[in-house]
Structures are given as C-alpha cells and as structure tokens.
C-alpha positions as CSV (number, residue, x, y, z in Angstrom):
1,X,56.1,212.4,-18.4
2,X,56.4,216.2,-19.6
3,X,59.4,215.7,-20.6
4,X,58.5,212.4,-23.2
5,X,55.5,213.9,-24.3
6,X,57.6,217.5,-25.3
7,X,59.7,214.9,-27.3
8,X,56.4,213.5,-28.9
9,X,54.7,216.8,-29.8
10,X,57.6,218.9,-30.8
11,X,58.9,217.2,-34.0
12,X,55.4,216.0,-35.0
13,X,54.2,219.5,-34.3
14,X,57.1,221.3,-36.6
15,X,56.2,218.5,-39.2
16,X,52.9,219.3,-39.2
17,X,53.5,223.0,-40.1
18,X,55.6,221.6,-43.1
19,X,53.4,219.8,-44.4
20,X,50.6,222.2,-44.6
21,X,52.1,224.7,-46.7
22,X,54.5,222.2,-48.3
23,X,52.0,219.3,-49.8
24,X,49.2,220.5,-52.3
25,X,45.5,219.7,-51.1
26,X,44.9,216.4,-52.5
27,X,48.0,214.7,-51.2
28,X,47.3,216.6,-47.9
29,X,43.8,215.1,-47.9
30,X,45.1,211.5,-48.1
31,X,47.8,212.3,-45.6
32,X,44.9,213.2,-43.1
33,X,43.0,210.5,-44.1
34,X,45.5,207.6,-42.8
35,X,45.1,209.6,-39.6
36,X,41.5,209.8,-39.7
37,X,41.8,205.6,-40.5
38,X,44.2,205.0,-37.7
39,X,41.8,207.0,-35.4
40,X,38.6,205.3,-36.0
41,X,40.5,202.3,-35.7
42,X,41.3,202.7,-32.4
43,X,37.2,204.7,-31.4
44,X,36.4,200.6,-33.3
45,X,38.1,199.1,-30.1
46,X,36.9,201.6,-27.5
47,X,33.3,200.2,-29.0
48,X,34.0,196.6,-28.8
49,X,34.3,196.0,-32.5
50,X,37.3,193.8,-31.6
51,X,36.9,191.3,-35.1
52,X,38.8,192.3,-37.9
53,X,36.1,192.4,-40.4
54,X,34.2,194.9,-38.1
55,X,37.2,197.1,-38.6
56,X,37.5,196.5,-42.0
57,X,34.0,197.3,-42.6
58,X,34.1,200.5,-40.5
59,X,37.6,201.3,-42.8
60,X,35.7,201.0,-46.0
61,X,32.9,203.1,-44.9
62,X,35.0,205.9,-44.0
63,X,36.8,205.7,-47.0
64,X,34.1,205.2,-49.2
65,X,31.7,208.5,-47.3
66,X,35.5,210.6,-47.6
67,X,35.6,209.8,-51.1
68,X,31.9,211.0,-51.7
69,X,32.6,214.2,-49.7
70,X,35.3,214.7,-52.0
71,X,33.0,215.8,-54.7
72,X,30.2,217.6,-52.6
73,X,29.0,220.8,-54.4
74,X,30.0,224.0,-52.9
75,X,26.2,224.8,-52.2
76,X,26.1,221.4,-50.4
77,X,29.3,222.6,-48.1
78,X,27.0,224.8,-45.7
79,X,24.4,222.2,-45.0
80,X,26.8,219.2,-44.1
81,X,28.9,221.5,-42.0
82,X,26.3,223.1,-40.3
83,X,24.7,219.4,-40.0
84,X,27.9,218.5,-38.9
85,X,28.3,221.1,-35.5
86,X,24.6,220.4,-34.9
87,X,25.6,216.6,-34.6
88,X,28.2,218.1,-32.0
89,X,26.3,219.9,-30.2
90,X,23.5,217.1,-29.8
91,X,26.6,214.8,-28.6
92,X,27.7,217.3,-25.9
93,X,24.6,217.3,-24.4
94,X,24.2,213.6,-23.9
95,X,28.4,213.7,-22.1
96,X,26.3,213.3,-18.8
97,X,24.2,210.1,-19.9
98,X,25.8,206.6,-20.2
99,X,27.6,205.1,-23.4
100,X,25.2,203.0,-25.3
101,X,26.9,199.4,-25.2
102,X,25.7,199.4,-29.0
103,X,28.2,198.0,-30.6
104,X,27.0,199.1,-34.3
105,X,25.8,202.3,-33.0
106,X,29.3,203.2,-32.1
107,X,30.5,202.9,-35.7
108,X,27.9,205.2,-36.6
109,X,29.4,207.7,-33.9
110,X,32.7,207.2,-35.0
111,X,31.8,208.2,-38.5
112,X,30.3,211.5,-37.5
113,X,32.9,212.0,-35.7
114,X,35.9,211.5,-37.6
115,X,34.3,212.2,-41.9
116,X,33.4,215.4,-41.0
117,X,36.4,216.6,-39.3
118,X,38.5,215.2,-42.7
119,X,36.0,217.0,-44.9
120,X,36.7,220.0,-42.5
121,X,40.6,220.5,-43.1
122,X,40.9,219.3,-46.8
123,X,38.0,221.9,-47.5
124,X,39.9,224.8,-45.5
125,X,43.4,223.8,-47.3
126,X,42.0,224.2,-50.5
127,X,40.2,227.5,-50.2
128,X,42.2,230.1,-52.6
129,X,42.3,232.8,-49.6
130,X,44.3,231.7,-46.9
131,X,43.9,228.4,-47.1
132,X,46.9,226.7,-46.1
133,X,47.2,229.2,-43.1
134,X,43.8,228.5,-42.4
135,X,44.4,224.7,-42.1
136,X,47.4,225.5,-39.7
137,X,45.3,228.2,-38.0
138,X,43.1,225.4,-36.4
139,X,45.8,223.0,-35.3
140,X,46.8,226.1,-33.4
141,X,43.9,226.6,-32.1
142,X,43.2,223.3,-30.7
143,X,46.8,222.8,-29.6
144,X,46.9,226.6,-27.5
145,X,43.7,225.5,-26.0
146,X,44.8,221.9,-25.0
147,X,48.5,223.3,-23.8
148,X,46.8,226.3,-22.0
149,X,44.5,223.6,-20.2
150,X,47.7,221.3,-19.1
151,X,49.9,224.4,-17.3
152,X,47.4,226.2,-16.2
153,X,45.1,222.7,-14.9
154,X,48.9,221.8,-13.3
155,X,49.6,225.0,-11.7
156,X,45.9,226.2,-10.6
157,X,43.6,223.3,-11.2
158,X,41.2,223.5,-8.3
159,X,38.0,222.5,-9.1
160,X,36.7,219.5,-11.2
161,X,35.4,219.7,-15.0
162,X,33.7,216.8,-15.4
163,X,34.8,214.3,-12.7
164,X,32.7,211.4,-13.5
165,X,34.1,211.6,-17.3
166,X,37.6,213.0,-16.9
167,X,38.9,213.9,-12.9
168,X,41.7,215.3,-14.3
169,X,40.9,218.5,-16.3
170,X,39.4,221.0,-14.3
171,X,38.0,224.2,-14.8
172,X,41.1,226.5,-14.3
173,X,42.8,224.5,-16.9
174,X,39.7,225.3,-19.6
175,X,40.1,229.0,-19.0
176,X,43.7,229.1,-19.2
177,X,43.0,227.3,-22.3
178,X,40.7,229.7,-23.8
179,X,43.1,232.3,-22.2
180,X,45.8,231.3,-24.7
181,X,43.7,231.4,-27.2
182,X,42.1,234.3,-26.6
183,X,45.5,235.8,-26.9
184,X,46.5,233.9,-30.3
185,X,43.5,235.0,-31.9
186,X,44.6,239.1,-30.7
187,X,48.1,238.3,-32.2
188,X,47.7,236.5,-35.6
189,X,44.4,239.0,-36.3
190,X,47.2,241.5,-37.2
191,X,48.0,239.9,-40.3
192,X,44.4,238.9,-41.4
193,X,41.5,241.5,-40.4
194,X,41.5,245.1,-40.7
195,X,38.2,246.3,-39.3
196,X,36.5,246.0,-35.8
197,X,34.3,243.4,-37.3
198,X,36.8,241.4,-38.7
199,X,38.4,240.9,-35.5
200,X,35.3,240.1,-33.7
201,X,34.3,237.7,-36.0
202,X,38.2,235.6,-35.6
203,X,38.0,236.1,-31.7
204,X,34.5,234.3,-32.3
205,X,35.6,231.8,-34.4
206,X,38.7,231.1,-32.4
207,X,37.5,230.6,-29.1
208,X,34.3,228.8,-29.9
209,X,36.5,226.2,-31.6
210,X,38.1,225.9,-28.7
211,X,35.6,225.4,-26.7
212,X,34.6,222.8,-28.9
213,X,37.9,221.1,-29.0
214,X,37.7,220.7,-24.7
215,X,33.8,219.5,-25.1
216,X,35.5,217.1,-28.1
217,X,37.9,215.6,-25.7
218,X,35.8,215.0,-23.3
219,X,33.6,213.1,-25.6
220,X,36.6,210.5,-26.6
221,X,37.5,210.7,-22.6
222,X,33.6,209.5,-21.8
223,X,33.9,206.4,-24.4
224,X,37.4,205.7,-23.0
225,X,36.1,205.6,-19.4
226,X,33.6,203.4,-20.7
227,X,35.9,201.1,-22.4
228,X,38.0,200.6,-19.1
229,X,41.4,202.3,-20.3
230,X,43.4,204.8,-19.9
231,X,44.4,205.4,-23.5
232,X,43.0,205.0,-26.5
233,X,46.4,203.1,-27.8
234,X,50.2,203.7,-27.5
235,X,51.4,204.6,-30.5
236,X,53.2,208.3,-29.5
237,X,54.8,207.8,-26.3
238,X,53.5,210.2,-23.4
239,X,50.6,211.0,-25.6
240,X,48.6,207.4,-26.1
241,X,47.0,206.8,-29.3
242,X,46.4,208.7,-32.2
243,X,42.5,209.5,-31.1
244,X,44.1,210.8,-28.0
245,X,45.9,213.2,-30.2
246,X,42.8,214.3,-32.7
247,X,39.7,214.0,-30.4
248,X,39.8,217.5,-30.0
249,X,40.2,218.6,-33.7
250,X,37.9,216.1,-34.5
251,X,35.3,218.4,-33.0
252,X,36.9,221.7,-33.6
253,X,36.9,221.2,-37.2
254,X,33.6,221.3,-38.4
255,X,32.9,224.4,-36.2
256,X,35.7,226.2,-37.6
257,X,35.0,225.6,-41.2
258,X,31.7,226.5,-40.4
259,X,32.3,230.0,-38.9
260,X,34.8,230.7,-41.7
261,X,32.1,229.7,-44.7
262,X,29.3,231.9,-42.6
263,X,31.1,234.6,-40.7
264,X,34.1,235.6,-43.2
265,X,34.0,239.4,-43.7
C-alpha cells in the first residue's frame, strides 16, 4: 500500500512543482479548474446526486461562479476570503452533528468548498511578489502536514482523533503533522522574512493552514462515512479519488490566502 501510493504521489508531486512555476496564471487557473470539476464530481456522488443532469448542473455552476470570481475587484478579495474561512470555520464546528441527507444542500456545500479554494491559488499565483512560490508554498504545506500525520499516526498513533468520523488518524499523527510543518515554515523563512515579525507572522500562517487542511479532511472523511465508502473514487491508485487528494487544500486555501492578504509584513 506505501509502496503504490509513493508511486502515485511522487511523479504527480514533481509535476506539480513544474507546473507552478512553468504555466502562466491563466492557464494555471484552468488546469486547477479540471481538478476542482473532477472533485465536485465525485463530493456530487458522496451527496446522492447520482443523475447526470444533477452533475451537469452542479458543473455549470462551478464554472459559471469561477468565471465570475475571475474578475472580482481587488477590494472585493478580502471580504470573499475572509467570508470564505468563516464558512470553514462554521463547517468545523458542525464535524460532530450528522450529514444532512439534503441532497440540494450538498451541492451548495460542495461549492463552498471547492470555488473558494480555486479562487484561493489562482489569486496567490498571480500576485507579482512571490507568487508562484506562494502557490507551491501551500501544496507544501498541506502535503508536510498530511505526510507528517501518516508516519508519525503509523509509528506513534495512540489515541483517536475523531473516531466516529475517521478511526484511523489519531492525535499523534496531527502533531507530527504540524511538527513537520512547523519545521518547513523555520527552513524556507530563510529565504522570505528578515525580521522577528516576519517570521512569526509565516509560522502563523503555516501552521494554521495546517491545521485547517487536517479539520478539511476530516470534513470530506464525515461525508464519505456518510455515503458508505471508503473512497471518494479510484482514480490514483493507493490514494482513491481526486477529492481524496484535495480535501485538505480545499480548506487550507482560503485560510492561507487570507493570512497572506492580512498578515504580510
């Protein structure tokens, strides 16, 4: 199982770096948004919305809401971000309550979950300062915390997360998560903050998005518990379906843009 999904993540990982600094934002933006569509149609059949002109519908909407955000003012960026994490934040704490078995509010879930987090990157591309490192900076992020949580959940993993939603993370695992993070954030401050509070305010943003990105899968883990699978698809072997590989940046995102817009020295 290690093994396959090491074989999975590696080359897609090492593309993903390419890409970022290779594609200018606009083609970046659509790349990332026939992952977003391939993610919220797989959150469609953890809802039910098994018809294809559910789906479609659902498609168009995102696309249609992407295409808008595309054009936001920059004055406008603050309040849909900060609308955004606040969305999160109301979504965490309902984890411990039952899924609604609302079909159409589902879809409605699954575009606050996935518009956002597309609006998220493509804005953090494009920014003149950093940008394409700042768009790989989170994909680092998320990925240290979610490989932190696997070896140190495997080697130390004692006592239960969230064992109605997800048995198998467990608290060990989220702090050796946030450990490697922790340590990522020391390392790569050396190349982008110079003062005491410019390295407070990346350890912040860091490990906050982190912590978002556990809270995020456990969201997707909740709907998939409630859907009666394991996966959300199998589309990257040893890994599941794309939402099984973006649930946690889906969350991340928003957070992270938000903290860099507010918190930027």
């Amino acid at each position: 199982m290690l093994k396959t999904r090491v074989l999975t993540a590696f080359p897609l990982a090492v593309l993903a770096v390419v890409l970022v600094f290779v594609l200018p934002t606009a083609w970046f933006a659509l790349l990332v948004g026939l992952l977003i569509l391939l993610g919220i149609w797989e959150w469609a059949t953890l809802c039910g919305l098994k018809d294809l002109r559910s789906r479609t519908l659902l498609l168009l909407a995102t696309i249609v809401l992407a295409t808008l955000l595309w054009y936001l003012p920059s004055p406008a960026v603050l309040w849909f971000l900060s609308v955004s994490v606040l969305w999160w934040l109301w979504s965490f704490l309902l984890l411990p309550s039952p899924v609604s078995h609302s079909r159409l509010l589902g879809a409605g879930r699954g575009l606050f979950i996935f518009v956002p987090a597309w609006f998220a990157l493509q804005w953090l591309h494009q920014q003149p300062t950093f940008g394409p490192f700042l768009a790989l900076s989170v994909l680092l992020v998320v990925w240290m915390a979610d490989t932190g949580a696997y070896f140190a959940g495997r080697r130390w993993g004692r006592h239960q997360l969230a064992p109605r939603i997800s048995p198998g993370k467990t608290i060990e695992g989220a702090a050796g998560g946030l450990l490697l993070v922790l340590l990522y954030a020391l390392f790569s401050s050396y190349w982008l903050v110079t003062t005491p509070v410019g390295l407070l305010w990346w350890v912040i943003t860091c490990l906050c998005s982190a912590i978002f990105s556990i809270l995020g899968d456990l969201l997707e883990s909740r709907q998939k518990r409630h859907a009666g699978v394991k996966d959300s698809g199998s589309l990257l072997p040893g890994h599941g379906g794309m939402l099984d590989r973006i649930d946690s940046l889906t969350a991340a995102l928003p957070l992270y843009a938000l903290l860099w817009y507010t918190l930027r020295p």
